[in-house]
C-alpha positions as CSV (number, residue, x, y, z in Angstrom):
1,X,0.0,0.0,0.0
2,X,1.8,2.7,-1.3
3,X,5.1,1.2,-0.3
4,X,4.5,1.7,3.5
5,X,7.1,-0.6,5.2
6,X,5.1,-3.4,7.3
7,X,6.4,-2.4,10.4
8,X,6.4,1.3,11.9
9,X,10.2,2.1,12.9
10,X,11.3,3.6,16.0
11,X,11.8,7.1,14.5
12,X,8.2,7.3,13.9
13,X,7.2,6.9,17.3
14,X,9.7,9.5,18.2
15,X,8.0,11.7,16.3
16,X,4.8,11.6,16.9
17,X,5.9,11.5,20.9
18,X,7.5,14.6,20.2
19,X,4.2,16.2,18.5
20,X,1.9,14.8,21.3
21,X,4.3,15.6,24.2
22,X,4.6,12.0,25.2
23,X,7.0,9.6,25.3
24,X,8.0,7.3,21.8
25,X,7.6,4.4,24.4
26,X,3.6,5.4,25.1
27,X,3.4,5.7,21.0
28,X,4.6,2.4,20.5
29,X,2.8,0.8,23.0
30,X,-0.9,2.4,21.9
31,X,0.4,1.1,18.0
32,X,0.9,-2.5,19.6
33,X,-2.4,-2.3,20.8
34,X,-4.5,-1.2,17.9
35,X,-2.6,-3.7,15.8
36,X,-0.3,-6.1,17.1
37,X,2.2,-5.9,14.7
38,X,2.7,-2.3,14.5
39,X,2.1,-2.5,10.3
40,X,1.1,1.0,9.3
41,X,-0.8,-0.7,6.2
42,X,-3.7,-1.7,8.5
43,X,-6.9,-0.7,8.2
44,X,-10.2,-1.8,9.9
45,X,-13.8,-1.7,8.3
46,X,-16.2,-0.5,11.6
47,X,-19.8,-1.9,10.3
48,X,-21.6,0.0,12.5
49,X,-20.2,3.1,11.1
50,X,-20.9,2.2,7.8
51,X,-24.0,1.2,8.3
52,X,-24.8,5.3,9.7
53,X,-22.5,6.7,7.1
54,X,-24.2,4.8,4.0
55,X,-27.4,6.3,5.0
56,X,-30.2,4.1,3.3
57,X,-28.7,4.0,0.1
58,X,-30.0,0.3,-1.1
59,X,-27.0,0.0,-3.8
60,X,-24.5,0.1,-0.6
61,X,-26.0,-2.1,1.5
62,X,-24.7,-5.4,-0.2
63,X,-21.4,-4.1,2.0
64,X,-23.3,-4.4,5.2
65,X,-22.1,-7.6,6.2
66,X,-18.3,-7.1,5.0
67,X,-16.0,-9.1,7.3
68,X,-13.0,-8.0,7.4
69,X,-10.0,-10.0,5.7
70,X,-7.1,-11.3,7.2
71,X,-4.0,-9.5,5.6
72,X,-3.8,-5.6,4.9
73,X,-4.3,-6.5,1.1
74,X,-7.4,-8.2,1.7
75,X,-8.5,-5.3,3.6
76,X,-7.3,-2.6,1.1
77,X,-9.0,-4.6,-1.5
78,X,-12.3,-4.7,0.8
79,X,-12.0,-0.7,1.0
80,X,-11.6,-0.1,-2.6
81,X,-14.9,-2.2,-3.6
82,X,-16.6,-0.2,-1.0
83,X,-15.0,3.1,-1.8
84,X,-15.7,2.9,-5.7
85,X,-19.4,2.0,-5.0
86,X,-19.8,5.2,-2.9
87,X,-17.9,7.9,-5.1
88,X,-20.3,5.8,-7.8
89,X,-23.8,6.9,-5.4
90,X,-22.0,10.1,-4.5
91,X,-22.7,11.9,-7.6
92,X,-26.6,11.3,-6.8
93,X,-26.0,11.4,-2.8
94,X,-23.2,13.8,-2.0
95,X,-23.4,12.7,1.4
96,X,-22.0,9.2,1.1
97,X,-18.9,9.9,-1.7
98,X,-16.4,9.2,1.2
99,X,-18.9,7.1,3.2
100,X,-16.5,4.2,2.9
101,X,-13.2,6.3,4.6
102,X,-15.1,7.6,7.5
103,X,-16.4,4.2,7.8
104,X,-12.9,2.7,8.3
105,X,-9.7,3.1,11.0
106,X,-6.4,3.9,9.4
107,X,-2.6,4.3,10.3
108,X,-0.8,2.2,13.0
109,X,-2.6,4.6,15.7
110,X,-5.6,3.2,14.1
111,X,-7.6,6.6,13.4
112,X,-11.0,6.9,12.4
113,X,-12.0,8.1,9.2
114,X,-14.4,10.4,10.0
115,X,-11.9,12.5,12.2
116,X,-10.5,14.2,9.6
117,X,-11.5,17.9,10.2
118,X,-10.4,16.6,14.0
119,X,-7.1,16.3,12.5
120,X,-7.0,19.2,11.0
121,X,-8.3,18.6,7.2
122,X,-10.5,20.6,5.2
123,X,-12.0,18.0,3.3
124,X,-11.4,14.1,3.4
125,X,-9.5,13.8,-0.1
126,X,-6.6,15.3,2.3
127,X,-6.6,13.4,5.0
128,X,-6.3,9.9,2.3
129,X,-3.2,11.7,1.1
130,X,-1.5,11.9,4.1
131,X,-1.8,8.1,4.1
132,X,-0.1,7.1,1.9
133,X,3.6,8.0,3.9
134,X,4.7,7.5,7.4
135,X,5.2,11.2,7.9
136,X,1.8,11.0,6.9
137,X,0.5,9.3,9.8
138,X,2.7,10.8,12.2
139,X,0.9,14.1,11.2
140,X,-2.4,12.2,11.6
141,X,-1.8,11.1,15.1
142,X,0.0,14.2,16.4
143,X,-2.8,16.6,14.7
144,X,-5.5,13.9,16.6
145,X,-3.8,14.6,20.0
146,X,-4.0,18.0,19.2
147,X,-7.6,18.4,18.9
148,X,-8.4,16.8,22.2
149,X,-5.8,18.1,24.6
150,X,-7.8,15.4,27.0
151,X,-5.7,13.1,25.0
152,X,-2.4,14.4,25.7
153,X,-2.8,15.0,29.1
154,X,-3.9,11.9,30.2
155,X,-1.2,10.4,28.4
156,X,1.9,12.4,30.0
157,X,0.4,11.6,33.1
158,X,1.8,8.7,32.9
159,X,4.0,8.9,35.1
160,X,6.5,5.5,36.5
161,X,5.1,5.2,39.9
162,X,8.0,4.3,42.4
163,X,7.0,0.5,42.5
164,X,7.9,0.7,38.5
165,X,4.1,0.4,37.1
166,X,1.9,2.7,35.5
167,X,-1.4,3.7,36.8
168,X,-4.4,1.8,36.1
169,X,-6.7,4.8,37.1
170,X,-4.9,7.0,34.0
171,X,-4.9,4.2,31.4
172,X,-8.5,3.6,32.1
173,X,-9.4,7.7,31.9
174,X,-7.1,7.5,28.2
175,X,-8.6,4.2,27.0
176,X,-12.1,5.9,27.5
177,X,-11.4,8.5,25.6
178,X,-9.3,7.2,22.6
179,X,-11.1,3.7,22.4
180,X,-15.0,4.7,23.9
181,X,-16.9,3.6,26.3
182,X,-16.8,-0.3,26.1
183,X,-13.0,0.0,26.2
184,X,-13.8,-2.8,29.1
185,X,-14.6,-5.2,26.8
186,X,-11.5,-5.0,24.8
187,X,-9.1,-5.1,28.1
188,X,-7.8,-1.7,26.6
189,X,-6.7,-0.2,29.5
190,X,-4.9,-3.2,31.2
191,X,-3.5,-4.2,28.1
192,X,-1.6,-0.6,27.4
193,X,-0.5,-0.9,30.8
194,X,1.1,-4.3,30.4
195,X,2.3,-3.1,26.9
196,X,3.8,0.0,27.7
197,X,6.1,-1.6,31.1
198,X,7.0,-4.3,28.1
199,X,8.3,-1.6,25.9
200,X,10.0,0.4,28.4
201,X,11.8,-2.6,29.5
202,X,13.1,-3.1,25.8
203,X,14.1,0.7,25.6
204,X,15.5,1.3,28.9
Protein backbone atom coordinates (compact mmCIF):
# COMPACT_ATOMS: atom_id res chain seq x y z
CA UNK A 1 0.00 0.00 0.00
CA UNK A 2 1.84 2.68 -1.34
CA UNK A 3 5.08 1.25 -0.35
CA UNK A 4 4.46 1.67 3.46
CA UNK A 5 7.10 -0.61 5.24
CA UNK A 6 5.14 -3.43 7.35
CA UNK A 7 6.44 -2.40 10.35
CA UNK A 8 6.37 1.30 11.92
CA UNK A 9 10.15 2.14 12.94
CA UNK A 10 11.27 3.65 16.02
CA UNK A 11 11.78 7.15 14.45
CA UNK A 12 8.20 7.28 13.94
CA UNK A 13 7.19 6.93 17.32
CA UNK A 14 9.66 9.51 18.20
CA UNK A 15 7.96 11.72 16.28
CA UNK A 16 4.78 11.56 16.87
CA UNK A 17 5.93 11.54 20.90
CA UNK A 18 7.52 14.60 20.18
CA UNK A 19 4.23 16.18 18.48
CA UNK A 20 1.95 14.77 21.27
CA UNK A 21 4.28 15.56 24.21
CA UNK A 22 4.60 11.96 25.16
CA UNK A 23 7.03 9.57 25.31
CA UNK A 24 7.99 7.30 21.83
CA UNK A 25 7.56 4.38 24.43
CA UNK A 26 3.58 5.45 25.11
CA UNK A 27 3.40 5.66 21.03
CA UNK A 28 4.56 2.37 20.54
CA UNK A 29 2.80 0.77 22.96
CA UNK A 30 -0.88 2.44 21.95
CA UNK A 31 0.37 1.07 17.99
CA UNK A 32 0.94 -2.53 19.58
CA UNK A 33 -2.39 -2.30 20.81
CA UNK A 34 -4.47 -1.19 17.86
CA UNK A 35 -2.61 -3.67 15.79
CA UNK A 36 -0.25 -6.10 17.13
CA UNK A 37 2.24 -5.89 14.75
CA UNK A 38 2.73 -2.34 14.48
CA UNK A 39 2.10 -2.50 10.35
CA UNK A 40 1.13 0.95 9.28
CA UNK A 41 -0.84 -0.72 6.19
CA UNK A 42 -3.73 -1.71 8.54
CA UNK A 43 -6.87 -0.72 8.16
CA UNK A 44 -10.19 -1.78 9.86
CA UNK A 45 -13.80 -1.68 8.30
CA UNK A 46 -16.18 -0.50 11.58
CA UNK A 47 -19.77 -1.89 10.34
CA UNK A 48 -21.57 0.03 12.53
CA UNK A 49 -20.18 3.10 11.12
CA UNK A 50 -20.86 2.21 7.79
CA UNK A 51 -23.97 1.18 8.30
CA UNK A 52 -24.80 5.28 9.68
CA UNK A 53 -22.53 6.70 7.13
CA UNK A 54 -24.18 4.79 3.99
CA UNK A 55 -27.38 6.34 5.05
CA UNK A 56 -30.15 4.05 3.26
CA UNK A 57 -28.65 3.96 0.12
CA UNK A 58 -29.96 0.32 -1.05
CA UNK A 59 -26.99 -0.03 -3.82
CA UNK A 60 -24.52 0.06 -0.63
CA UNK A 61 -26.04 -2.11 1.54
CA UNK A 62 -24.72 -5.44 -0.21
CA UNK A 63 -21.37 -4.10 1.97
CA UNK A 64 -23.28 -4.43 5.19
CA UNK A 65 -22.10 -7.65 6.20
CA UNK A 66 -18.30 -7.11 4.96
CA UNK A 67 -16.05 -9.14 7.30
CA UNK A 68 -12.99 -7.96 7.40
CA UNK A 69 -10.02 -10.04 5.66
CA UNK A 70 -7.10 -11.29 7.17
CA UNK A 71 -3.96 -9.55 5.57
CA UNK A 72 -3.81 -5.62 4.91
CA UNK A 73 -4.27 -6.45 1.11
CA UNK A 74 -7.37 -8.20 1.71
CA UNK A 75 -8.49 -5.28 3.60
CA UNK A 76 -7.25 -2.62 1.14
CA UNK A 77 -8.96 -4.58 -1.45
CA UNK A 78 -12.35 -4.71 0.81
CA UNK A 79 -11.97 -0.70 1.00
CA UNK A 80 -11.61 -0.13 -2.56
CA UNK A 81 -14.89 -2.20 -3.65
CA UNK A 82 -16.60 -0.15 -0.97
CA UNK A 83 -15.02 3.08 -1.81
CA UNK A 84 -15.75 2.88 -5.66
CA UNK A 85 -19.40 2.01 -4.97
CA UNK A 86 -19.76 5.17 -2.85
CA UNK A 87 -17.91 7.85 -5.14
CA UNK A 88 -20.29 5.82 -7.79
CA UNK A 89 -23.84 6.94 -5.39
CA UNK A 90 -22.00 10.13 -4.48
CA UNK A 91 -22.73 11.86 -7.59
CA UNK A 92 -26.57 11.25 -6.79
CA UNK A 93 -26.00 11.35 -2.79
CA UNK A 94 -23.24 13.77 -2.05
CA UNK A 95 -23.39 12.73 1.36
CA UNK A 96 -22.02 9.20 1.06
CA UNK A 97 -18.89 9.95 -1.68
CA UNK A 98 -16.43 9.21 1.24
CA UNK A 99 -18.89 7.07 3.18
CA UNK A 100 -16.52 4.21 2.93
CA UNK A 101 -13.21 6.33 4.56
CA UNK A 102 -15.07 7.63 7.47
CA UNK A 103 -16.42 4.21 7.83
CA UNK A 104 -12.91 2.74 8.34
CA UNK A 105 -9.71 3.09 11.01
CA UNK A 106 -6.39 3.93 9.39
CA UNK A 107 -2.56 4.31 10.29
CA UNK A 108 -0.76 2.16 13.00
CA UNK A 109 -2.60 4.58 15.72
CA UNK A 110 -5.56 3.23 14.10
CA UNK A 111 -7.62 6.63 13.44
CA UNK A 112 -11.01 6.90 12.38
CA UNK A 113 -11.99 8.05 9.23
CA UNK A 114 -14.40 10.38 10.02
CA UNK A 115 -11.86 12.55 12.20
CA UNK A 116 -10.51 14.17 9.61
CA UNK A 117 -11.50 17.86 10.18
CA UNK A 118 -10.39 16.60 13.98
CA UNK A 119 -7.11 16.29 12.52
CA UNK A 120 -7.02 19.16 10.98
CA UNK A 121 -8.31 18.60 7.20
CA UNK A 122 -10.52 20.57 5.15
CA UNK A 123 -11.97 17.98 3.28
CA UNK A 124 -11.44 14.08 3.45
CA UNK A 125 -9.54 13.82 -0.15
CA UNK A 126 -6.63 15.32 2.33
CA UNK A 127 -6.59 13.37 4.98
CA UNK A 128 -6.28 9.94 2.26
CA UNK A 129 -3.23 11.74 1.07
CA UNK A 130 -1.47 11.94 4.12
CA UNK A 131 -1.81 8.08 4.14
CA UNK A 132 -0.14 7.15 1.95
CA UNK A 133 3.55 8.01 3.87
CA UNK A 134 4.71 7.52 7.45
CA UNK A 135 5.18 11.22 7.90
CA UNK A 136 1.82 10.97 6.92
CA UNK A 137 0.48 9.31 9.81
CA UNK A 138 2.73 10.77 12.25
CA UNK A 139 0.93 14.07 11.15
CA UNK A 140 -2.41 12.23 11.56
CA UNK A 141 -1.84 11.07 15.14
CA UNK A 142 0.02 14.17 16.36
CA UNK A 143 -2.81 16.55 14.71
CA UNK A 144 -5.47 13.85 16.64
CA UNK A 145 -3.82 14.63 19.99
CA UNK A 146 -3.98 18.00 19.23
CA UNK A 147 -7.56 18.38 18.91
CA UNK A 148 -8.43 16.77 22.17
CA UNK A 149 -5.82 18.10 24.62
CA UNK A 150 -7.77 15.43 27.05
CA UNK A 151 -5.70 13.13 24.99
CA UNK A 152 -2.35 14.42 25.70
CA UNK A 153 -2.76 15.01 29.13
CA UNK A 154 -3.91 11.86 30.23
CA UNK A 155 -1.21 10.36 28.41
CA UNK A 156 1.89 12.43 30.02
CA UNK A 157 0.40 11.59 33.11
CA UNK A 158 1.83 8.69 32.90
CA UNK A 159 3.97 8.87 35.07
CA UNK A 160 6.54 5.49 36.53
CA UNK A 161 5.10 5.24 39.92
CA UNK A 162 8.05 4.31 42.45
CA UNK A 163 7.04 0.54 42.49
CA UNK A 164 7.91 0.65 38.50
CA UNK A 165 4.06 0.37 37.08
CA UNK A 166 1.91 2.73 35.46
CA UNK A 167 -1.36 3.71 36.82
CA UNK A 168 -4.36 1.82 36.09
CA UNK A 169 -6.69 4.80 37.07
CA UNK A 170 -4.90 7.04 34.03
CA UNK A 171 -4.88 4.24 31.42
CA UNK A 172 -8.51 3.63 32.09
CA UNK A 173 -9.36 7.71 31.92
CA UNK A 174 -7.10 7.47 28.23
CA UNK A 175 -8.57 4.18 27.01
CA UNK A 176 -12.07 5.88 27.54
CA UNK A 177 -11.37 8.51 25.64
CA UNK A 178 -9.30 7.16 22.63
CA UNK A 179 -11.10 3.65 22.42
CA UNK A 180 -15.03 4.65 23.90
CA UNK A 181 -16.87 3.59 26.29
CA UNK A 182 -16.80 -0.27 26.05
CA UNK A 183 -12.98 0.00 26.21
CA UNK A 184 -13.77 -2.76 29.07
CA UNK A 185 -14.55 -5.19 26.82
CA UNK A 186 -11.55 -5.00 24.81
CA UNK A 187 -9.12 -5.11 28.15
CA UNK A 188 -7.75 -1.74 26.60
CA UNK A 189 -6.73 -0.23 29.54
CA UNK A 190 -4.88 -3.16 31.23
CA UNK A 191 -3.50 -4.19 28.07
CA UNK A 192 -1.63 -0.56 27.43
CA UNK A 193 -0.49 -0.95 30.83
CA UNK A 194 1.09 -4.35 30.37
CA UNK A 195 2.32 -3.08 26.91
CA UNK A 196 3.76 0.00 27.72
CA UNK A 197 6.13 -1.59 31.07
CA UNK A 198 7.01 -4.28 28.10
CA UNK A 199 8.27 -1.57 25.87
CA UNK A 200 9.96 0.42 28.39
CA UNK A 201 11.84 -2.56 29.50
CA UNK A 202 13.09 -3.08 25.79
CA UNK A 203 14.05 0.70 25.58
CA UNK A 204 15.47 1.29 28.89
Amino acid sequence: MWNLPDKMPFEAYEAAGRRCGVPATFMKALVKKETGDEDPRWIRIERLWWRRKRLNVRELRQFDRVANARTPEGRWQQFWEMHEACMTEGQHSPQTTWAALEATSFTAFQVMGFNYDECGYSDPANFFDDLKTIDGHVRIISRFFRSSRRLGQLASRWDLTQRGEYRLGDASEFAKHYNGRRYRMNNYDTDLVQLRADVERRYA
